[in-house]
C-alpha positions, 0 to 999 in steps of 0.5 A, a space after each residue: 204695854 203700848 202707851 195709849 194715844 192721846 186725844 187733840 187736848 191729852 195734856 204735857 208735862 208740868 214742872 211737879 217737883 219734889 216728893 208730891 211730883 214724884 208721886 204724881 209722876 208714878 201716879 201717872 205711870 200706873 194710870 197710863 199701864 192700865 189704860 194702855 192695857 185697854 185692848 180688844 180682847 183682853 180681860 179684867 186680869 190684864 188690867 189688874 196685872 198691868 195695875 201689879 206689875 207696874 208697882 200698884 198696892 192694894 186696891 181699894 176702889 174699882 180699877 175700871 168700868 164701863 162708862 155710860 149712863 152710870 157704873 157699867 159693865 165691866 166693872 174691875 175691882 180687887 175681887 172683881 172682873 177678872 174674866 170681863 172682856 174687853 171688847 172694841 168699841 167700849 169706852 171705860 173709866 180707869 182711874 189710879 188711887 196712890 198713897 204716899 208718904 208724906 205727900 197723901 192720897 193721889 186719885 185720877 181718871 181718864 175716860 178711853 175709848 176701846 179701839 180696834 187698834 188699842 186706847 185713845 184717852 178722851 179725857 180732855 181735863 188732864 191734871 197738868 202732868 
């Protein structure tokens, strides 16, 4: 999987250390799989499998959704979307929940806009990593 393109303000790298930033590392790892799963064509499956293949456990909260005036379709979930096309021109939110041992829960979003070419993440508050 392609790694998304960043927006103007996509963020670095910050100094993490530890087992906390070794979790947000992987948290991010796992986030930019998804995203970069985000193509014309493909479906709700591709970004659970990116989710599964990339070392993602199980999910307890939607993986992605259409992002508008609310919850818009297509909602990917555990159960949920698998068949739902990714169409260019969609912008979704696709977020990354992680638990880690003696570090918790670890929980981000990132907005991308559905290229024709692929992703562009349009969040522009990134978490520093």
């Amino acid at each position: 999987v392609d790694e998304p393109k960043r927006g103007e303000d996509g963020g670095g790298e910050g100094a993490a250390g530890g087992r906390l930033g070794e979790a947000l590392l992987a948290n991010r790892a796992l986030l930019d799989a998804v995203t970069g799963a985000c193509r014309p064509g493909a479906t709700g499956a591709d970004l659970l499998d990116s989710w599964q293949s990339n070392g993602g456990g199980p999910l307890v909260e939607p993986l992605a959704w259409g992002a508008g005036l609310g919850v818009e379709a297509p909602l990917i979930g555990a159960d949920l979307g698998r068949d739902a096309a990714i169409r260019a021109g969609a912008v979704l939110a696709v977020q990354s929940w992680t638990v880690h041992a003696g570090v918790g829960g670890i929980l981000e979003q990132d907005v991308v806009s559905v290229g024709p070419e692929g992703p562009t993440v349009l969040t522009r508050a990134r978490s520093g990593l």
